[in-house]
C-alpha positions as CSV (number, residue, x, y, z in Angstrom):
1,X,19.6,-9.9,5.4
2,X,19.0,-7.3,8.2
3,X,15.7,-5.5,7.0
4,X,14.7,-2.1,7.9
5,X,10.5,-2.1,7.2
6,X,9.7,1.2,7.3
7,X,5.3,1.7,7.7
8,X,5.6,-1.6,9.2
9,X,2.9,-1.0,12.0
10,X,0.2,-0.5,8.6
11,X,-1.3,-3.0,6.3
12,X,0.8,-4.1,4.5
13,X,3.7,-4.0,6.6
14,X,1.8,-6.1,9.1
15,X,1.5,-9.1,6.7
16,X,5.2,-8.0,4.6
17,X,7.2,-8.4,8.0
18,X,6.1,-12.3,8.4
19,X,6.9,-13.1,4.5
20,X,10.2,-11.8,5.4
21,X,10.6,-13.6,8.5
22,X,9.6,-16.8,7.5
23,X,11.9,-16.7,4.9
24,X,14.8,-16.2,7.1
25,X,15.5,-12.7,7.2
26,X,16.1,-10.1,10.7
27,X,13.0,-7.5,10.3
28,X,13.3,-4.1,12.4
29,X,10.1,-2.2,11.6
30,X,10.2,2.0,11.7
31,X,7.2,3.9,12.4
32,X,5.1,6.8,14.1
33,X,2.6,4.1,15.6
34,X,-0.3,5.9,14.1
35,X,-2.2,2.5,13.6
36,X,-0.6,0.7,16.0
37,X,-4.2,-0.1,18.2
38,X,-5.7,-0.9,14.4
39,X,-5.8,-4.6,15.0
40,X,-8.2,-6.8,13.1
41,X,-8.2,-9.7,14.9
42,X,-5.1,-11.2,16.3
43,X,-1.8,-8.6,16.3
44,X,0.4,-8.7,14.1
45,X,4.0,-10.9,14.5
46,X,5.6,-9.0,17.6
47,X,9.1,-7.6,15.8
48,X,11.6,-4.7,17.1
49,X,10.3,-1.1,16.2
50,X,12.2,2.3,15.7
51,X,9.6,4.9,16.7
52,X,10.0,7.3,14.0
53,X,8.7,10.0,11.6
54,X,10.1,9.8,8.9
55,X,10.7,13.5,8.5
56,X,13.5,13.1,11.3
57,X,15.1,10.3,10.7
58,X,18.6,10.3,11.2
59,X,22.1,8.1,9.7
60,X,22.1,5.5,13.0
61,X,18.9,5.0,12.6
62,X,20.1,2.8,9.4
63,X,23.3,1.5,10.5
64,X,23.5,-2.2,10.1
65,X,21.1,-2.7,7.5
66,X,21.2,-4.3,4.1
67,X,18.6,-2.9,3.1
68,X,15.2,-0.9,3.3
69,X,11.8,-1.7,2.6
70,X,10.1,1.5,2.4
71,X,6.0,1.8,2.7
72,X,5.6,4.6,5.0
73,X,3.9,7.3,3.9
74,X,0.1,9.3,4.1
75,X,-1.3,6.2,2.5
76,X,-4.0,6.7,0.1
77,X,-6.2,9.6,-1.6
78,X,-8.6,10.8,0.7
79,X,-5.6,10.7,3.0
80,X,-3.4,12.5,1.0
81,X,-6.1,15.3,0.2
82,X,-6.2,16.0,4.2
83,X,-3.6,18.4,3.5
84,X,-1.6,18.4,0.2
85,X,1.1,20.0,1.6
86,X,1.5,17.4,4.3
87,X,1.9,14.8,1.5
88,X,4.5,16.3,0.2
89,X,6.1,16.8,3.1
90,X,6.0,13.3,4.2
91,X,5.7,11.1,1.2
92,X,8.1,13.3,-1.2
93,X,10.8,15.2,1.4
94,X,10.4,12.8,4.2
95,X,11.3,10.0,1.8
96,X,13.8,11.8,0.4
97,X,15.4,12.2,3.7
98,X,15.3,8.4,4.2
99,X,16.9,7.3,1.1
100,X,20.0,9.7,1.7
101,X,20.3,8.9,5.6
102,X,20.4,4.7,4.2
103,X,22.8,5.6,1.6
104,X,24.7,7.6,3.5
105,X,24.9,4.7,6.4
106,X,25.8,2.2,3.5
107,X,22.8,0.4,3.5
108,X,22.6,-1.2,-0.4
109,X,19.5,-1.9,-1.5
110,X,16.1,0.3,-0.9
111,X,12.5,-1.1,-2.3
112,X,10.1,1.6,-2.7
113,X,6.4,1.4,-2.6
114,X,5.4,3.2,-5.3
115,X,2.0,2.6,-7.0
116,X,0.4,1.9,-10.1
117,X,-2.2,5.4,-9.3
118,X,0.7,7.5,-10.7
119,X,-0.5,6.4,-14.1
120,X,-3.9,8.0,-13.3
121,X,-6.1,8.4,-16.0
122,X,-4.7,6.1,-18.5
123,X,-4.8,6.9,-22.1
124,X,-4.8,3.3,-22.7
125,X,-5.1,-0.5,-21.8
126,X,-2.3,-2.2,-21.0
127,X,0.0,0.1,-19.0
128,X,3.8,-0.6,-19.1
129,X,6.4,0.9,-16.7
130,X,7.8,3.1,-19.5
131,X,4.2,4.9,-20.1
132,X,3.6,8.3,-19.4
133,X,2.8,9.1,-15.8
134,X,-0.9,11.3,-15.9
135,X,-1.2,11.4,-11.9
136,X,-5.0,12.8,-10.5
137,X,-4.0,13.4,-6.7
138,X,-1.2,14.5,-4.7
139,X,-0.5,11.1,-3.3
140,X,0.4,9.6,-7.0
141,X,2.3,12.9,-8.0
142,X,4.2,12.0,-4.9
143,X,5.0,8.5,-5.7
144,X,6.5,10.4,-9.0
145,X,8.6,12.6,-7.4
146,X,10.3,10.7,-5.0
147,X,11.1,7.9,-8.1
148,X,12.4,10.6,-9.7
149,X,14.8,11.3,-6.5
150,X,15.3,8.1,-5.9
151,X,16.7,7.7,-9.7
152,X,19.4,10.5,-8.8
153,X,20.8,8.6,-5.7
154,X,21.2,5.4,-7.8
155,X,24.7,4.5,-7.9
156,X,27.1,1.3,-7.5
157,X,26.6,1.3,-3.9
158,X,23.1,2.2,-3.6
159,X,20.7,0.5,-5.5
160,X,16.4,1.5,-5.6
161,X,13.8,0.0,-6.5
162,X,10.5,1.2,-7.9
163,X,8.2,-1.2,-6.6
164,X,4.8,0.0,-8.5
165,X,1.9,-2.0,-6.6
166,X,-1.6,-2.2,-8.1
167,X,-4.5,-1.4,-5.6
168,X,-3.7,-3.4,-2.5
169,X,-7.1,-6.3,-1.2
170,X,-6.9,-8.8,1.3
171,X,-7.2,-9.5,5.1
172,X,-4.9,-7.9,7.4
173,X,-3.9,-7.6,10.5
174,X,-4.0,-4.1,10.3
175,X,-7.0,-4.0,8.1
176,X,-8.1,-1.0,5.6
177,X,-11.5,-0.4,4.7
178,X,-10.5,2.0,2.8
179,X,-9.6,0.7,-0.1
180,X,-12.0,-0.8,-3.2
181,X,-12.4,-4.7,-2.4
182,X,-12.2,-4.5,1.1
183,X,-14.8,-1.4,0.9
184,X,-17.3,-3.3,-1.2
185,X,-17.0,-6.3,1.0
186,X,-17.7,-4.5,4.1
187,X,-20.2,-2.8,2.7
188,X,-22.4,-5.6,1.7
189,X,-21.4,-8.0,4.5
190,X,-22.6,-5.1,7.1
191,X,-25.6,-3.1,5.1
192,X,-26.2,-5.5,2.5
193,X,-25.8,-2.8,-0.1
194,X,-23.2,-2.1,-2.5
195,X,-24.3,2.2,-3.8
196,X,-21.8,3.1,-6.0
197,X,-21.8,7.1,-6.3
198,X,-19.9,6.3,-10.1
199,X,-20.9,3.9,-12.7
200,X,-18.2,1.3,-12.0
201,X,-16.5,1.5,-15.3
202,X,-13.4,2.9,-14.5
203,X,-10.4,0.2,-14.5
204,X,-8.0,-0.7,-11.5
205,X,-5.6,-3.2,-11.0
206,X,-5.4,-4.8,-8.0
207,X,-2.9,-7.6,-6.3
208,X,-3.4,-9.3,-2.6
209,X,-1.6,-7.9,0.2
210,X,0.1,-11.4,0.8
211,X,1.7,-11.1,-3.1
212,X,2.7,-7.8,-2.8
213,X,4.9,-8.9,0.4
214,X,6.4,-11.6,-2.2
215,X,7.7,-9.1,-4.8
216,X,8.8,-7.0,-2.1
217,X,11.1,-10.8,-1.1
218,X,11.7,-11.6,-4.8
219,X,13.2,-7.9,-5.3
220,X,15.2,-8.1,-2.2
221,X,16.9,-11.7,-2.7
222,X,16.9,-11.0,-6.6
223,X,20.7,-10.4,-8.6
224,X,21.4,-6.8,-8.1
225,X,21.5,-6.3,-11.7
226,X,17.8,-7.6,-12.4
227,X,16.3,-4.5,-9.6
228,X,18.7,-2.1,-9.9
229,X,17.4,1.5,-10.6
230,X,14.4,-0.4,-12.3
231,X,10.1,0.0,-11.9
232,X,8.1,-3.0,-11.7
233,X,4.0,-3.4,-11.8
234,X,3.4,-5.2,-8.6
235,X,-0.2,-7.1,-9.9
236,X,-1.2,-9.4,-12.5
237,X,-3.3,-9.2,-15.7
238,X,-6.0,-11.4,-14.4
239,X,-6.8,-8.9,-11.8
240,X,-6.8,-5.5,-14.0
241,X,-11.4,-5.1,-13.4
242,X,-13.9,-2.6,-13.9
243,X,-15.0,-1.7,-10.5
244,X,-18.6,-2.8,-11.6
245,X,-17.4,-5.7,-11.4
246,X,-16.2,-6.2,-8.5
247,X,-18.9,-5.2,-7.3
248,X,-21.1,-8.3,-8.9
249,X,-18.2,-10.3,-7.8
250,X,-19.0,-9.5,-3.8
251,X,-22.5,-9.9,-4.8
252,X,-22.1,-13.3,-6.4
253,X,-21.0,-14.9,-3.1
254,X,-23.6,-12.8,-1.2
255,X,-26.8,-13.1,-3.7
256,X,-29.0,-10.8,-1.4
257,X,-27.0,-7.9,-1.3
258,X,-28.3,-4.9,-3.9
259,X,-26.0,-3.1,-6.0
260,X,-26.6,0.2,-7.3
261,X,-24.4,2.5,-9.5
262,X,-24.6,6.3,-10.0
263,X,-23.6,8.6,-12.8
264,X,-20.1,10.4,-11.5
265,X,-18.1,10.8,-8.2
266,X,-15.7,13.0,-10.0
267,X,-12.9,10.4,-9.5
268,X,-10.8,10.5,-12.9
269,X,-8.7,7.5,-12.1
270,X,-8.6,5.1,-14.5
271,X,-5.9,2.7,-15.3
272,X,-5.2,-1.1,-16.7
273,X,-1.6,-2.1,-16.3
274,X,0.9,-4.4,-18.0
275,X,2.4,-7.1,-15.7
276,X,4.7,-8.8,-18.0
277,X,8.2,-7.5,-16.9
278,X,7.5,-8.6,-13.5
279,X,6.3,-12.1,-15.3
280,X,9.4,-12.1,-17.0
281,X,12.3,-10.6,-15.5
282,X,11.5,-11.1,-11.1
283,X,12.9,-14.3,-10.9
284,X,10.6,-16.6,-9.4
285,X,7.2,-14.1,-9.8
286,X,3.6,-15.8,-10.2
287,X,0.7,-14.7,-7.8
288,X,-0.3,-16.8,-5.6
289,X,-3.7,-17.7,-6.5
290,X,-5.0,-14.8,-4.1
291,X,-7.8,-14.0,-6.7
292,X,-10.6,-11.6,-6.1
293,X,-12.7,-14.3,-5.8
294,X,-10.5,-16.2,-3.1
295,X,-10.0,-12.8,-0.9
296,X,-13.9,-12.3,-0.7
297,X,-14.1,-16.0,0.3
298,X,-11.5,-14.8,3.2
299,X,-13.1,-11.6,4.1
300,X,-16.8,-13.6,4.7
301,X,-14.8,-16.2,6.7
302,X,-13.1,-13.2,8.5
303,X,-16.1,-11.5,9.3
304,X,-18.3,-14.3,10.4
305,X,-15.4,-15.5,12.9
306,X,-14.9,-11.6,14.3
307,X,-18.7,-11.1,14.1
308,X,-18.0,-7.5,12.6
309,X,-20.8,-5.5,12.6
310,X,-21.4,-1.9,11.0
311,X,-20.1,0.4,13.7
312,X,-16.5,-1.5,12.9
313,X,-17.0,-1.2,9.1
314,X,-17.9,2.8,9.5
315,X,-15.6,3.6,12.7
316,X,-12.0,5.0,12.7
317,X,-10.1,1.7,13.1
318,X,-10.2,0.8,9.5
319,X,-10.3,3.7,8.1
320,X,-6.6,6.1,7.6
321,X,-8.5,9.7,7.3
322,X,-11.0,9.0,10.4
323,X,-8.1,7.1,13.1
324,X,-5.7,10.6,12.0
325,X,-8.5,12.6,12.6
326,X,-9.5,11.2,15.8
327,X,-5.6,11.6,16.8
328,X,-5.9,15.2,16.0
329,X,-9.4,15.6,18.3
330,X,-7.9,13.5,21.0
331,X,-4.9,16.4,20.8
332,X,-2.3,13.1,20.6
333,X,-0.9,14.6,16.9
334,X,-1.0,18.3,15.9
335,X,-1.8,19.6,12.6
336,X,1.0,18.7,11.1
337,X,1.4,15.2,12.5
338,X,3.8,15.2,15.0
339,X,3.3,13.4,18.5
340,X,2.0,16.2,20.5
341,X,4.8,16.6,23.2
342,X,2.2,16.9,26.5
């Protein structure tokens, strides 16, 4: 198929584009090229890019595609909290404008990153795709909305996907720090600290970047009737943890680093999510053995052989909030993230 990746220059794009490739498919990635100096390492696979926000995306921009992967978006909390109004200009209405300029250029299938945060604070273990959405932040009520609008576009010729990925982990080529794994990695391979501000107990789910970008291939090469207008959990039940725990996890394969826990960081999420209708109805769906465990293995491995040191954990490469803000002190993006035009 002819793929349109939209937030391919980002984490998870940078690791989805070469599943996609290597399994035989044309990739055309479409972004603003916020992150685009972000590199970890060695770049990412070298692949044609539309340079695009999504908030003015026009109907050629999608001509000739079968279908569209869509991850772009303000990509996390503290992200998301910069400005809500932002967020819902770019995840919610910018999205929206993406799905109707793809159906409208008769592109047929669109996957959606959605996420496993809109549950929020869940009332109970075990979270289906039919439970009631609780979302805490603007960036989960967004992933709700635009489902929602997505839902209303469904049709025999256009065909969504509510791809609901559990917390992302894992090395990148287009690394985040910003994120729980990755964060309590860093942490104790550069300070040799883990200080929680919270007591660890709430729940998340969380799935390796490199099996997200397999659900995202199962869903797109799947029978239209098995992802048609349908929500998956993108995870697995082995990795729903208590963030305590992951924490004694990091500190299991580095015994000299000291973990500490506080009270309350006023973060209400809490969620722990039912996997089984991916398990059972994504034709050809198991995780790959990328286990928390495994991806610390890879992160020590990756930060031995990069000799990354705390400036790189704490600077604005790795981090979504600092690089923006650094693009809005530099004057390269305004306050509402456009490209400045000097």
């Amino acid at each position: 198929m002819k793929v349109l990746l939209t937030g391919s220059e980002g984490y998870i794009g940078a690791v989805m584009r070469d599943v996609l490739l290597n399994a035989g498919h044309a990739v055309t990635g479409l972004d603003t090229g916020f992150f685009k100096e972000c590199d970890f390492g060695d770049a990412p696979t070298a692949i044609p890019v539309l340079v695009r926000d999504v908030r003015s995306v026009s109907e050629s921009d999608f001509e000739g595609f079968d279908a569209v992967i869509h991850l772009a978006a303000l990509s996390n909390d503290p992200l998301g909290n910069l400005e809500p109004g932002l967020t819902e200009e770019i995840n919610t209405q910018g999205s929206i404008r993406v799905a109707e300029m793809a159906k409208a250029a008769g592109v047929r299938r669109f996957l959606f990153a959605s996420s496993c945060s809109l549950y929020g604070q869940g009332e109970a273990l075990g979270l289906t795709e039919e439970a009631t959405p609780n979302p805490q932040t603007p960036y989960a009520h967004s992933k709700i909305d635009f489902e929602r609008a997505l839902h209303a576009l469904a049709d025999d010729s256009f065909s969504p996907t509510y791809m609901r990925n559990a917390t992302a982990f894992g090395v990148s080529p287009r690394l985040r720090f910003d994120i729980v794994v990755n964060n309590l990695c860093g942490c104790a391979w550069t300070t040799g600290k883990i200080g929680m501000t919270s007591d660890g107990s709430p729940w998340r789910p969380l799935v390796h970047v490199q099996d997200i970008s397999r659900a995202f291939l199962l869903a797109l090469e799947a029978p239209r009737d098995v992802i048609h207008d349908e929500a998956f959990n993108i995870g697995s039940t082995a990795n729903n943890i208590q963030i305590r725990d992951i924490a004694y996890k990091v500190q299991a394969q580095m015994p000299e680093c000291e973990v500490t826990f506080g009270n309350s960081d006023g973060d209400t999420r809490t969620y722990n999510v039912d996997f089984t209708k991916i398990e059972t109805r994504l034709p050809g769906w198991n995780t790959t053995g990328y286990s928390i465990d495994r991806s610390i293995t890879e992160f020590l491995e990756a930060f031995e052989q990069l000799q990354t040191k705390d400036e790189d954990f704490k600077g604005r490469l790795y981090t979504r909030l600092r690089q923006i803000e650094h693009l809005q002190s530099s004057g390269l993006i305004d306050s509402q993230l456009y490209w400045s035009k000097a």
